[in-house]
C-alpha positions as CSV (number, residue, x, y, z in Angstrom):
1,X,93.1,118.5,92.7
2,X,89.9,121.0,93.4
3,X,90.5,122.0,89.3
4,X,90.2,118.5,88.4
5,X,86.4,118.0,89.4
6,X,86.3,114.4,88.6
7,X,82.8,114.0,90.4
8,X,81.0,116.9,88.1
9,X,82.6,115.1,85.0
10,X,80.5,111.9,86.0
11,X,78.0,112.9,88.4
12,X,75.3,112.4,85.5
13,X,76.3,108.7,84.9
14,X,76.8,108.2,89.2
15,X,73.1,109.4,89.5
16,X,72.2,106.6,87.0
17,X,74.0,104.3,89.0
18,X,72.1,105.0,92.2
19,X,68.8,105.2,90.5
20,X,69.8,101.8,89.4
21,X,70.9,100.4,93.0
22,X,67.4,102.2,94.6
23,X,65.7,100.4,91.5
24,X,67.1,97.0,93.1
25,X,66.7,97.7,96.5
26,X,62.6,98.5,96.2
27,X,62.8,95.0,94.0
28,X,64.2,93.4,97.0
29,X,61.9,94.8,99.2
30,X,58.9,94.0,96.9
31,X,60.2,90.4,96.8
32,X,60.5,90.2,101.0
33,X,57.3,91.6,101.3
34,X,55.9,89.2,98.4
35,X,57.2,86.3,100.4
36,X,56.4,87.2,104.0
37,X,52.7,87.5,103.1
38,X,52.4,84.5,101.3
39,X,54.0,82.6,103.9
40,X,51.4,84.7,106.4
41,X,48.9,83.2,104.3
42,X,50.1,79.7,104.3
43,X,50.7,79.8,107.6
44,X,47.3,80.7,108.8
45,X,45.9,78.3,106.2
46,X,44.6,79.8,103.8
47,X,43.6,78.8,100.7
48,X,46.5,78.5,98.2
49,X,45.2,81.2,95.6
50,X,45.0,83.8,98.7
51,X,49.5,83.0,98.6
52,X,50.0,82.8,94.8
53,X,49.8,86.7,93.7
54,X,52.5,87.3,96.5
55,X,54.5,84.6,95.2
56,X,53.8,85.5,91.7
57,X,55.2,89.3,93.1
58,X,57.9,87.7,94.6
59,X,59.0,85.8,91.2
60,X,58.4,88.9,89.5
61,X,60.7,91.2,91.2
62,X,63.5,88.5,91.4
63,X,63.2,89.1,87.4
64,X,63.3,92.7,87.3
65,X,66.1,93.2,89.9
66,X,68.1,91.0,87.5
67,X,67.5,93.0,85.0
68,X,68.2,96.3,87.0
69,X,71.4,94.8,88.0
70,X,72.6,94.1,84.7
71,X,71.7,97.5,83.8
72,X,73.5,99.2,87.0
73,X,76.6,97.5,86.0
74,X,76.3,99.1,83.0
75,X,76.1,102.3,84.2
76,X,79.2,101.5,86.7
77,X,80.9,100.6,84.0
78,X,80.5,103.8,81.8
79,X,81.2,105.9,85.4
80,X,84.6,104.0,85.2
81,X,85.3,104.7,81.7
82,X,84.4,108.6,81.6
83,X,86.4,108.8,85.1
84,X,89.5,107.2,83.9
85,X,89.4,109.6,80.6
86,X,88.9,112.2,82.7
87,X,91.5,111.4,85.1
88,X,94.5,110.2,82.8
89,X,93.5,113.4,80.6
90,X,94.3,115.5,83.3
91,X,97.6,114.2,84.6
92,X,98.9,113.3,81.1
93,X,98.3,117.5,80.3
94,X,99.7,118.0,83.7
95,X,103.0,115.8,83.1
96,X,103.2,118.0,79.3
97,X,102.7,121.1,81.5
98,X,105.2,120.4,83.8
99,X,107.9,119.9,81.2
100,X,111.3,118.3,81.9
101,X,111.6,119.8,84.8
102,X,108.9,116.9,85.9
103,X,107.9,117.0,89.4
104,X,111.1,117.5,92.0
105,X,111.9,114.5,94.5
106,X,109.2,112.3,92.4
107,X,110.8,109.1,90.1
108,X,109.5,108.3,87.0
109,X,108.0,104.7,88.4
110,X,106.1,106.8,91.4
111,X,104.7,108.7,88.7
112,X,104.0,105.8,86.4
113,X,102.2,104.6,89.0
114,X,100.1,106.9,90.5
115,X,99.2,107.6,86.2
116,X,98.1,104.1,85.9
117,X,97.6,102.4,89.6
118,X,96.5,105.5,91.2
119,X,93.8,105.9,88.4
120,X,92.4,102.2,88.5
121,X,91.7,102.7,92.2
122,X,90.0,106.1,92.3
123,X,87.4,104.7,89.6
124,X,86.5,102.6,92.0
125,X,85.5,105.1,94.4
126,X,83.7,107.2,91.6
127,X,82.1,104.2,90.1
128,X,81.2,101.8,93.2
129,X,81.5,103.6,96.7
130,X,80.3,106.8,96.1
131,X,76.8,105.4,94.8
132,X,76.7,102.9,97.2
133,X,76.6,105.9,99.7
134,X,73.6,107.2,98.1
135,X,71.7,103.9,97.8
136,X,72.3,103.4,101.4
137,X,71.4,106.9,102.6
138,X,68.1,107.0,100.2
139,X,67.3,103.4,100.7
140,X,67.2,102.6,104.1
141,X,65.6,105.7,105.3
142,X,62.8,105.0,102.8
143,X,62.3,101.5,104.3
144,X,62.5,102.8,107.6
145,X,59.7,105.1,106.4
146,X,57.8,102.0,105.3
147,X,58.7,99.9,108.5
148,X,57.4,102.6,110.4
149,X,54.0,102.2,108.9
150,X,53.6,99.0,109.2
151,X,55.5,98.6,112.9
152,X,57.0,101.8,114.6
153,X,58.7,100.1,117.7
154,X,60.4,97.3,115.0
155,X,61.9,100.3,112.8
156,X,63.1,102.5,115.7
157,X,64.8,99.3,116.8
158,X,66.2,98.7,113.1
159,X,67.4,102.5,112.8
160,X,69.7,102.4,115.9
161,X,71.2,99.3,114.7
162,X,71.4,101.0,110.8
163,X,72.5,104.1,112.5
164,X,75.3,102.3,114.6
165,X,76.9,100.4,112.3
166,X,78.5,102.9,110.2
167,X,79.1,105.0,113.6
168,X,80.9,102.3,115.1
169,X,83.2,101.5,111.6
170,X,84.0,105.1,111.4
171,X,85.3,105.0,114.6
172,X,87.7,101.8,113.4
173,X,88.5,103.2,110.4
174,X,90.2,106.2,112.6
175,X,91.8,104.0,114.4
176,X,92.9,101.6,112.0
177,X,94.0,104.3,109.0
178,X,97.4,105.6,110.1
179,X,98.4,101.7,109.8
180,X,97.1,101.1,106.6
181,X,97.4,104.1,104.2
182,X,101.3,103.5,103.3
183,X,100.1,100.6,101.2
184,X,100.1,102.8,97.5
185,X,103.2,104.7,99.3
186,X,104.7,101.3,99.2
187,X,103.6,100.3,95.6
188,X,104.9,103.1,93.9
189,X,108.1,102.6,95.8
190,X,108.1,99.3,94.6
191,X,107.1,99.7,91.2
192,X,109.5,102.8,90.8
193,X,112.8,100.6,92.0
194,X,111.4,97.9,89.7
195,X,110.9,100.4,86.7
196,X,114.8,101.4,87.3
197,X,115.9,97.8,87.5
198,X,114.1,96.9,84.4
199,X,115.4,100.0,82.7
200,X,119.3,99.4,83.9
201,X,119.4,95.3,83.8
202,X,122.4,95.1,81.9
203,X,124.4,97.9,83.7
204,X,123.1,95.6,86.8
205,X,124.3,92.3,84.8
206,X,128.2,94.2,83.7
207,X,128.7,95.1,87.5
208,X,127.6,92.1,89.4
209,X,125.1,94.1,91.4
210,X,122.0,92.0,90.3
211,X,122.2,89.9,93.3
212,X,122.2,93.0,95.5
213,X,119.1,94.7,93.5
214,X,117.4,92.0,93.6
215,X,117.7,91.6,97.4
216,X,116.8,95.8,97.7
217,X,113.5,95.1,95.4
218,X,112.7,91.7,97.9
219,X,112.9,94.2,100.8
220,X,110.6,96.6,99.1
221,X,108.1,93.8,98.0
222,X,108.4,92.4,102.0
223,X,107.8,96.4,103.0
224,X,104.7,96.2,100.5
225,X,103.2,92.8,101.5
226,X,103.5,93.8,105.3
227,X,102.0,96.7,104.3
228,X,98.9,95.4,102.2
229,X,98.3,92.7,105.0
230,X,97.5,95.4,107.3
231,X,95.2,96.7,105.2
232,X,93.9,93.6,104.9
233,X,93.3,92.4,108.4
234,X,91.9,95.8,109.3
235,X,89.1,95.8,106.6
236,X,88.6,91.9,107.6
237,X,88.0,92.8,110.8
238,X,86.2,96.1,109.4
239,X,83.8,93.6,107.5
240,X,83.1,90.9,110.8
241,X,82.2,94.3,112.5
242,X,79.7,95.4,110.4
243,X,78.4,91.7,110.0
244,X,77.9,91.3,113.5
245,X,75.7,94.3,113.8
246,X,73.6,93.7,110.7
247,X,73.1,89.9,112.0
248,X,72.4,91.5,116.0
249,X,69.7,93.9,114.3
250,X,68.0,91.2,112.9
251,X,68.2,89.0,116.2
252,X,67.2,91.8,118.6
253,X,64.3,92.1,116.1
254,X,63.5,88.8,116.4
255,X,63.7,88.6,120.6
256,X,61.5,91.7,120.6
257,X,59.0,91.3,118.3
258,X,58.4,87.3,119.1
259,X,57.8,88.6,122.9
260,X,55.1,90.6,121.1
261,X,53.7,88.0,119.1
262,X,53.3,85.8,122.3
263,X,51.8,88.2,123.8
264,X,49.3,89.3,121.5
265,X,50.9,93.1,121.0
266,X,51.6,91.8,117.3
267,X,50.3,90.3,114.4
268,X,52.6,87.1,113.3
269,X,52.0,88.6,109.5
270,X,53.3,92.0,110.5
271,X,56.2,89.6,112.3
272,X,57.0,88.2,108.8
273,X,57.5,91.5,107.3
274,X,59.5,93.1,109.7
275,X,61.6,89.6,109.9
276,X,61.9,90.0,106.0
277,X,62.1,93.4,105.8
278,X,64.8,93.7,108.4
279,X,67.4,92.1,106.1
280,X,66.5,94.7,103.0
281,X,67.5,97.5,105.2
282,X,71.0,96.1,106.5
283,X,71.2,94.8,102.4
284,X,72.2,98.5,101.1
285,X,74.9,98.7,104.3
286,X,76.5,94.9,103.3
287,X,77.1,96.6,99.4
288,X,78.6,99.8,101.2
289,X,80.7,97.2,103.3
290,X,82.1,95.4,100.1
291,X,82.3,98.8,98.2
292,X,84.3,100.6,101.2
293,X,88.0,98.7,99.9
294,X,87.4,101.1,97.0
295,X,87.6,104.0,99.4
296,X,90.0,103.1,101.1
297,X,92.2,101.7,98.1
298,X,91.9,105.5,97.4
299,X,92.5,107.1,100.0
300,X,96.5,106.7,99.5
301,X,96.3,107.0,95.9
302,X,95.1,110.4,95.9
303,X,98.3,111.9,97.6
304,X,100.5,111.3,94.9
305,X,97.8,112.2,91.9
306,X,97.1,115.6,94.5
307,X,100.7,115.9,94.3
308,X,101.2,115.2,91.2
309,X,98.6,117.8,89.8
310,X,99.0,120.7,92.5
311,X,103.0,120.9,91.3
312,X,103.5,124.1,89.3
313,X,105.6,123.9,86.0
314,X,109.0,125.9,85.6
315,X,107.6,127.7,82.9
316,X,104.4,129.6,82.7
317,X,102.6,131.0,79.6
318,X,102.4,134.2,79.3
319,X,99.1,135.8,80.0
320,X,99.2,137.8,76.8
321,X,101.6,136.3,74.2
322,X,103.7,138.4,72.2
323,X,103.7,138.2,68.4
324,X,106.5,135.8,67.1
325,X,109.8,138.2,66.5
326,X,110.9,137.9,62.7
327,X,114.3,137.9,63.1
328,X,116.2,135.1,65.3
329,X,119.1,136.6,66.8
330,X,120.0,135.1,70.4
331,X,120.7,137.1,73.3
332,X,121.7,135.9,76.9
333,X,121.3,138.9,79.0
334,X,123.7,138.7,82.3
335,X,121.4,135.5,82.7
336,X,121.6,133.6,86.5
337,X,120.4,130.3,87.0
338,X,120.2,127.2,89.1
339,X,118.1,123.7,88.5
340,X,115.2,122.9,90.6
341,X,116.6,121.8,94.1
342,X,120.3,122.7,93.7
343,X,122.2,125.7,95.4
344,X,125.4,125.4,92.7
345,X,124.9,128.0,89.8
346,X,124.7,125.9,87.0
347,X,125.2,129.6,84.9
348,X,126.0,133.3,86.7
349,X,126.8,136.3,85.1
350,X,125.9,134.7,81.1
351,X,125.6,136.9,78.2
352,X,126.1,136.1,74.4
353,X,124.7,137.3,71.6
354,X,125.1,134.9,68.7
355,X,124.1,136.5,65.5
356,X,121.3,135.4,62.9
357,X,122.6,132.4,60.8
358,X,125.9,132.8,62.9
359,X,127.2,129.0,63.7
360,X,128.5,129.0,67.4
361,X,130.3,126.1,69.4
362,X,130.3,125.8,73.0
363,X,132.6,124.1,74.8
364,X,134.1,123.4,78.4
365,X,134.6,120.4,80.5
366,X,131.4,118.5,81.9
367,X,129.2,120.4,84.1
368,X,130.8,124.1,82.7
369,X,126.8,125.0,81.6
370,X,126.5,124.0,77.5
371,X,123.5,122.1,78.5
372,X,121.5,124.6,80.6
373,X,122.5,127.1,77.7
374,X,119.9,125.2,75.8
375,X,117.5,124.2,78.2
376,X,116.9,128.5,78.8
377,X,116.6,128.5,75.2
378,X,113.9,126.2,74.7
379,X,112.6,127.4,77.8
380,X,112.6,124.2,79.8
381,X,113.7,126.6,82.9
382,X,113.3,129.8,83.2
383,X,116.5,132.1,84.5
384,X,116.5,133.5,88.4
385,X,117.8,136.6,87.0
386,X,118.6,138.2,83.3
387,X,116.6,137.5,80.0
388,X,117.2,135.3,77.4
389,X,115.9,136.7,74.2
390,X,115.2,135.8,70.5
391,X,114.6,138.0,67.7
392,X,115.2,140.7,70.5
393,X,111.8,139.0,72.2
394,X,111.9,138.3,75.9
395,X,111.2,134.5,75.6
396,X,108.8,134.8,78.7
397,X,106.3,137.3,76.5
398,X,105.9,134.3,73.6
399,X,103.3,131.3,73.3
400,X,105.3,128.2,74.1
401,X,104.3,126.6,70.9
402,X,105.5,129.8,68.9
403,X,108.9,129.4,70.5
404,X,109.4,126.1,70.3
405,X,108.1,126.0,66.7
406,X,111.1,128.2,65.9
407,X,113.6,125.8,67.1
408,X,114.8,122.3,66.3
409,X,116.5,120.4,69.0
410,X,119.1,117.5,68.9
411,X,119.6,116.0,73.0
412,X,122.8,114.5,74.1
413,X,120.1,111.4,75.1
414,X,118.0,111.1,71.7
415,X,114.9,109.1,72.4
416,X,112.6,107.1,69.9
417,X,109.5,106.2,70.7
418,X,107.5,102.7,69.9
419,X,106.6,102.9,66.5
420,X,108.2,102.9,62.7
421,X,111.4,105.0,61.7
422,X,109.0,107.7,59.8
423,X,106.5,107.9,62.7
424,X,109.5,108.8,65.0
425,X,110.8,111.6,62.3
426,X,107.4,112.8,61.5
427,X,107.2,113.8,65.2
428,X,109.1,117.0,63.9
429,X,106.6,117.7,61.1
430,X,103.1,115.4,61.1
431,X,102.8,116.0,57.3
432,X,106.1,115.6,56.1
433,X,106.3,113.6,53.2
434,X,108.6,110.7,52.1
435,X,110.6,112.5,49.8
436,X,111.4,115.3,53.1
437,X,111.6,112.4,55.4
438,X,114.6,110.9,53.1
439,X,116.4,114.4,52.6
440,X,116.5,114.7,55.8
441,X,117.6,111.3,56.5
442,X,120.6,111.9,53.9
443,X,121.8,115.0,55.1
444,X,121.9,113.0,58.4
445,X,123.8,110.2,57.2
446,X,121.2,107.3,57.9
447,X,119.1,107.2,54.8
448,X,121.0,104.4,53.6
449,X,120.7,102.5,56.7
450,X,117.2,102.6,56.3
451,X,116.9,101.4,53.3
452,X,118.7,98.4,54.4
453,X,116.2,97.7,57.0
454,X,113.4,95.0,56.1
455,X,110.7,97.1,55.8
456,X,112.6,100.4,55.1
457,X,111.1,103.9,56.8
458,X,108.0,101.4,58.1
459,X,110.7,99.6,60.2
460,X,109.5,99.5,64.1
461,X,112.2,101.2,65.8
462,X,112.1,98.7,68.7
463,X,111.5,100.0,72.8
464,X,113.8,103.3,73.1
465,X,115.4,102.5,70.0
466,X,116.5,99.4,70.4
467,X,116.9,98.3,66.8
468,X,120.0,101.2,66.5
469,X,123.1,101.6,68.0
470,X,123.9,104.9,69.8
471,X,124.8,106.3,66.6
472,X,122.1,105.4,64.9
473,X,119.5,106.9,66.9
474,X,121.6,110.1,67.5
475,X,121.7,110.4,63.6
476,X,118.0,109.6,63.2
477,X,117.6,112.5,66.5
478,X,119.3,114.9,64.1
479,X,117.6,113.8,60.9
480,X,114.5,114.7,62.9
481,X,115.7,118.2,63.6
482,X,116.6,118.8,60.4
483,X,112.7,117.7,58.5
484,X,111.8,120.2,61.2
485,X,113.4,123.4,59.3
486,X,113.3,125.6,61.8
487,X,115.7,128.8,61.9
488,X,117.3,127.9,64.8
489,X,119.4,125.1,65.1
490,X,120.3,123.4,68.8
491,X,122.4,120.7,69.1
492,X,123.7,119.1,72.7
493,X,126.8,116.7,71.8
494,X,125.9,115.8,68.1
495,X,128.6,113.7,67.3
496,X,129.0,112.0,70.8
497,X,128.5,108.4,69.7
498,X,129.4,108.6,66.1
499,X,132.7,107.2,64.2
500,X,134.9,109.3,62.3
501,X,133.0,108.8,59.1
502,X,129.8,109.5,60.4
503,X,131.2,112.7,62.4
504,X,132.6,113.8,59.6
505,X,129.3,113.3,57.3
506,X,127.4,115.4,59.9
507,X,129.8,118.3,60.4
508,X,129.8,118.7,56.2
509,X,125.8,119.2,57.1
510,X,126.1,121.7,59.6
511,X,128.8,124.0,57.5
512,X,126.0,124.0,54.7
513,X,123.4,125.2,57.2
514,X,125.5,127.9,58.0
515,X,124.1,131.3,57.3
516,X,121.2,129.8,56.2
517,X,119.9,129.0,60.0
518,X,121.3,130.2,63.4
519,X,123.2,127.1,64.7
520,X,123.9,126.8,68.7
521,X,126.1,123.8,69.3
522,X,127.2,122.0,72.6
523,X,130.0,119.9,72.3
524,X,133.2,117.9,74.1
525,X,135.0,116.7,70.6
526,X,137.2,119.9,70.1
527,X,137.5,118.8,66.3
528,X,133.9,119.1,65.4
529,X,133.8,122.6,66.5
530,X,136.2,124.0,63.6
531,X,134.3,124.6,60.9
532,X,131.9,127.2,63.7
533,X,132.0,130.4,63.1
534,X,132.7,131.5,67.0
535,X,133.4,129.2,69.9
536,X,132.7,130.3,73.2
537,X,134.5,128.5,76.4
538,X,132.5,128.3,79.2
539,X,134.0,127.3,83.0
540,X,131.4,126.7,85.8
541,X,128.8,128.5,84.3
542,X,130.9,131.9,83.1
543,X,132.5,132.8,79.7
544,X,136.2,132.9,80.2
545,X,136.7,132.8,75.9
546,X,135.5,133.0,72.9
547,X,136.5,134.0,69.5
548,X,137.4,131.9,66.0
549,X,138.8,128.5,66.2
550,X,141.4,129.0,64.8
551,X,142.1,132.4,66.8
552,X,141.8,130.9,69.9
553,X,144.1,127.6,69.4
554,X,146.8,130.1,68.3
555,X,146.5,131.7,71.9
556,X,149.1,130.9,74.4
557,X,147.9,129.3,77.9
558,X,144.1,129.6,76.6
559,X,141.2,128.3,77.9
560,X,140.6,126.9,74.8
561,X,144.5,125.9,74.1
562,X,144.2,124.1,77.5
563,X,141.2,122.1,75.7
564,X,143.1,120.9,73.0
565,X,145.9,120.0,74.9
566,X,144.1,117.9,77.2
567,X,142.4,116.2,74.6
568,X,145.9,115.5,72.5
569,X,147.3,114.3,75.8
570,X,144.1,111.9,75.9
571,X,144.5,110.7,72.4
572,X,141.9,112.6,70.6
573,X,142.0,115.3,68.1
C-alpha cells in the first residue's frame, strides 16, 4: 500500500478543502461574535444603531459561509474523484499484474468488492475525515488563541474539555474496534457468495440446491447485519459521548463564568462571547464526529485493498528485456512445476521441442498437464525448475508484451466480453479491419452465423456470451486467435463443444496453418489430433509417448493405443 501514495495524489485538493472548512469556521465565529455584542448592546440599552453593524456582520457572514460551504463541497467532491481514479487505477494495474494466477485464497466477489466497495469507503476518509482533522486541529487552537484574549480562565476551561473529548473517544474506539472491524470482512464474504450464486443460478436451479444457497447466503447476510449493528451501536454511543462533552463544556462555562458575572470578576459582554464562542470551538469537533464513520468504514476496507496490492504476481518482468528471438521453435527444458498452493506436480521432468511450423497434439486423460503446458508458454506461471524457451530465448529474459505478441491463444473456457461481435475480435488486433475480421471469422466457421444475426458484426454479444451457444463462442475464441496472426498457435480443447460439422470445419483450418505457424494443441477428442504432425501423450505430468498418429495407434498396448480404445469403448472416435 506505501507505493500507492493516495494522500500525495490529492493532498493539493485536501488542502483546499481545509482552507475551505477554516474559511467557514472564522465565518461562524465572526457571526457568534456579531451576535453576542449586539445582544451586549441591547441588553445594556443602547441605542439600536450601536447593535445594527454587529447584526449587519452577523448576516453577513451567514452569507459568506454559505457560499464557502458550497465551494468546500466542491473541493470534497473533486478529492473523491481524483482519489477513486487514483485508487481503481492502481488495483485494476495491480489485478493485470498479477495475471491469472490472481491473488491465492481470495474469490473473485472479495476482490470485486474491495475494487468497488473498498474504494467508495476510503474516499471518504481522503475526502471528509482527513480534512476535518485539520480544520479541527487549526481551528480550535486558533479560537482558543482568541478566547484567551478576550478571557483566559473561560479558554483554559474550553481546552480541557476540547482536549478531552477526542482523548476520551480514542479510548472507546480501542475498546470498541476488535468488535466492529469484521463488518467489510463480512461484506465481501457476502457479496463474494452472492457473486457465485448469481454466476451458477441455473446449475443451482438443475440440482435443487437453491433452497440450500439461499439459506447459506441468509446466514451470511445475518453474519453481516450482526456485524454492521455493532458498528453501529458503538459509533452511536461514540457520537452521545462526544455530545455530552461538547454540551458539559458549554455548561461548565456557563456555571463558571455566571459566578463571575455575579460577582463582578466579569463583564456580561465578555460572558456573551465566551457563551457564543464556546459552541464555535466544540463546532469543528461535532464535523470530526459525523466525519469519523468514514474512518472507521475504512479502517476494514483497507486490509483487503493492502492485501490485494502487496500480493506479488507469478511472473516478473525482466529487468533488462531481451530482444524478441526471430525464430519460434519451442523448447521445454526438463521443466518442474506446481500451481500456486498445491504440493502435486502438475508437470516433472518435461522436455519437448516442437519444431517451427511443426503442428503438435497433446493428449492424456484430465489432469495429465496439457493445460499447464500452455499456461508456461504464455507465461502465466513461471517453472520451479527447467526453462521453457522460444526461438531458443529463455521466456524469463523477454518483455511480456513481446512474448505474448508472438502468440495467439484459444482457452478451453473462451470468454466474451460486453460489447458487439467485432469489438470482442478486435481484442486480438485494435485495427483490424472488416474484411480481416470476416476471414477470420470464415476460417473459423462462424462468419455465416454472423451474418444472420440482426445487426451482423455490430451484434452485442450479450453478458459472457450469452447470445452463443458453447460452440459459438469457442469458434468466435478461435476466430479471434486467428485475426491475431501470430506465429505461434495455442489451442486448449478447440473442438470441445463443437458438432461434427463444425469440428470438422476447424481441423481443415488448422492443417492449412500447418507449416506456415507453429501449432501447440491440447486436446481429449483423439480424432481431431490426426491430421498433427506429432502427438505427444502425457501421464501425470511426464511424457510416456509421442510420435505420428498414425505410428502410435499401430503400437501394441500404447499409451496412446490405450486412448483410442477407451474412447471406442465410450462411443467416440
Amino acid at each position: 500500500m506505501d507505493g500507492l501514495q493516495p494522500a500525495r495524489a490529492v493532498r493539493g485538493r485536501m488542502a483546499q478543502c481545509v482552507a475551505w472548512g477554516l474559511a467557514v469556521q472564522a465565518l461562524h465565529v465572526a457571526q457568534g461574535a456579531g451576535l453576542a455584542l449586539a445582544l451586549a448592546a441591547l441588553l445594556r440599552q443602547a441605542p439600536f444603531a450601536q447593535a445594527l453593524p454587529w447584526l449587519l456582520l452577523a448576516l453577513l457572514s451567514a452569507a459568506l459561509r454559505a457560499a464557502c460551504v458550497w465551494a468546500g463541497e466542491r473541493a470534497a467532491d473533486g478529492v473523491a474523484q481524483r482519489f477513486k481514479a487514483h485508487l481503481r487505477g492502481a488495483i485494476l494495474a495491480q489485478i493485470a499484474r498479477l495475471g491469472p494466477a490472481g491473488v491465492p485464497g481470495q474469490r473473485t466477489g472479495a476482490l470485486q468488492q474491495a475494487a468497488v466497495g473498498g474504494v467508495e469507503a476510503l474516499e471518504s476518509y481522503y475526502s471528509r475525515y482527513l480534512p476535518a482533522v485539520w480544520i479541527a486541529l487549526l481551528g480550535v487552537g486558533a479560537l482558543l488563541a482568541l478566547l484567551a484574549c478576550v478571557d483566559p480562565a473561560t479558554a483554559a476551561l474550553l481546552a480541557v474539555f476540547a482536549l478531552g473529548q477526542p482523548l476520551v473517544e480514542l479510548l472507546w474506539l480501542r475498546r470498541q474496534m476488535p468488535a466492529t472491524s469484521g463488518v467489510f470482512a463480512a461484506m465481501g464474504a457476502f457479496g463474494a457468495a452472492l457473486l457465485d450464486a448469481l454466476q451458477g443460478l441455473a446449475t443451482l436451479k438443475a440440482f435443487g440446491a437453491s433452497g440450500r444457497w439461499r439459506d447459506g447466503l441468509a446466514r451470511q447476510a445475518a453474519t453481516l447485519r450482526t456485524a454492521s449493528m455493532a458498528a453501529l451501536r458503538a459509533t452511536l454511543a461514540r457520537t452521545g459521548l462526544a455530545t455530552l462533552i461538547g454540551l458539559g463544556g458549554m455548561a461548565a462555562v456557563l456555571a463558571m463564568n455566571a459566578g463571575r458575572v455575579a460577582g463582578g470578576q466579569l463583564a456580561p459582554q465578555a460572558l456573551l462571547l465566551a457563551l457564543f464562542l464556546a459552541r464555535e470551538v466544540f463546532r469543528p469537533l461535532d464535523r470530526l464526529e459525523k466525519a469519523f464513520h468514514a474512518a472507521w468504514t475504512a479502517g476494514g476496507a483497507w486490509a483487503p485493498i493492502r492485501a490485494l496490492m502487496a500480493a506479488g504476481p507469478a511472473v516478473r518482468e525482466p529487468l533488462a528485456p531481451q530482444p524478441a528471438p526471430e525464430g519460434f521453435a519451442i523448447a521445454f527444458e526438463r521443466v518442474g512445476f506446481r500451481y500456486p498452493g498445491s504440493a502435486a506436480w502438475a508437470l516433472r521432468d518435461f522436455s519437448l521441442a516442437v519444431r517451427q511450423g511443426e503442428f503438435v497434439a497433446l493428449v492424456g486423460a484430465s489432469g495429465a498437464g496439457k493445460s499447464s503446458v500452455a499456461a508456461l508458454l504464455l507465461r502465466f506461471f513461471d517453472p520451479e525448475a527447467g526453462t521453457v524457451r522460444i526461438g531458443g530465448a529463455d521466456l524469463r529474459t523477454l518483455a511480456l508484451d513481446a512474448l505474448r505478441a508472438r502468440i495467439a491463444w484459444v482457452p478451453q473456457d473462451c470468454t466474451l466480453f460486453a460489447g458487439s461481435v467485432a469489438g470482442n475480435l478486435r481484442l486480438a488486433k485494435p485495427d483490424a479491419s472488416m474484411d480481416a475480421l470476416r476471414a477470420a471469422a470464415r476460417a473459423a466457421g462462424i462468419d455465416a452465423h454472423i451474418q444472420r444475426l440482426p445487426q451482423g458484426y455490430d451484434t452485442p454479444v450479450g453478458e459472457g456470451g450469452s447470445r452463443f451457444s458453447g460452440g459459438q463462442r469457442q469458434r468466435l475464441a478461435l476466430a479471434r486467435a486467428l485475426l491475431r496472426q501470430a506465429p505461434v498457435l495455442v489451442l486448449d480443447e478447440p473442438t470441445a463443444h463443437l458438432d461434427p460439422a463444425a469440428q470438422a470445419h476447424v481441423l481443415r483450418t488448422l492443417r492449412q496453418l500447418a507449416g506456415r505457424c507453429t501449432v501447440l494443441m491440447a486436446a481429449h477428442r483423439l480424432e481431431t489430433v490426426r491430421g498433427a504432425d506429432r502427438v505427444v501423450v502425457l501421464e501425470h505430468g511426464r511424457i510416456v509417448e509421442q510420435g505420428r498418429p498414425a505410428d502410435l495407434a499401430a503400437r501394441p498396448g500404447g499409451a496412446y493405443a490405450r486412448l483410442l480404445a477407451a474412447q471406442a469403448k465410450e462411443g467416440r472416435p
